[in-house]
N, C-alpha and C positions, 0 to 999 in steps of 0.2 A: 536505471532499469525500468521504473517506473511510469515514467515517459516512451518509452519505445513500448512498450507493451498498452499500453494505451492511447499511442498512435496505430499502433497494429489493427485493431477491431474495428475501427470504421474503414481501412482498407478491404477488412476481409468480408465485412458486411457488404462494401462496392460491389466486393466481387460476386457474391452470391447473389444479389440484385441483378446481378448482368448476366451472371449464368442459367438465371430464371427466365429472363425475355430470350438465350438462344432457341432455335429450332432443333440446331442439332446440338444436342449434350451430352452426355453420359452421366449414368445413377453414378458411377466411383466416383467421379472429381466431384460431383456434388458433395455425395458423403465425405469427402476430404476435408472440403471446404468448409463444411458444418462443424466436423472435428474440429479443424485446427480455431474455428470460433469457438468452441466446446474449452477450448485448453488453453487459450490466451485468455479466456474470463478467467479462469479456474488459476491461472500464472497471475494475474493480475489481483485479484483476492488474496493468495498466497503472501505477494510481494507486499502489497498496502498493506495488511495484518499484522507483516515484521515491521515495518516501519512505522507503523505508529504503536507495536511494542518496542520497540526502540526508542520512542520519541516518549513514551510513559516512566519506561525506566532511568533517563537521564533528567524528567523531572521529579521524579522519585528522588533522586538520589539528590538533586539540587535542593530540594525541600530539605529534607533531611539534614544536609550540609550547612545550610543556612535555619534553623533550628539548635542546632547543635553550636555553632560559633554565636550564637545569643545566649544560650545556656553556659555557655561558660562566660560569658562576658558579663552574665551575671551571679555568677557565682565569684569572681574574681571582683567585682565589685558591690559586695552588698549592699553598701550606707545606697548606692544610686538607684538601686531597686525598686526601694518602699517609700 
């Protein structure tokens, strides 16, 4: 999802680049155009945000896991500890 949303915004910037050198334009498609740049940044923020909470909490939880399986490895072995 990530990738298509971030292949999106250099299309849509083309376009507004090209709809700037027309003669004949119209203010709505422009304003369209702006929006939908407006809300693929805003989708693309959104989307990277989860994902690298996503990517925090599964090294969260891998720390944590690997903490804990030492913690008892040494409590299961004390003489090897000290």
């Amino acid at each position: 999802m990530t990738t298509l949303i971030t292949m999106t915004a250099p299309a849509l910037t083309h376009k507004i680049i090209s709809f700037v050198k027309l003669d004949d334009r119209t203010t709505s498609e422009g304003a369209w155009l702006i929006f939908l740049l407006v809300l693929v940044t805003i989708g693309k923020a959104m989307v990277q945000t989860h994902l690298y909470y996503q990517f925090a909490v599964i090294g969260f939880n891998l720390s944590n896991t690997i903490s804990l399986l030492l913690y008892r490895k040494t409590l299961r072995y004390p003489s090897l500890s000290s």
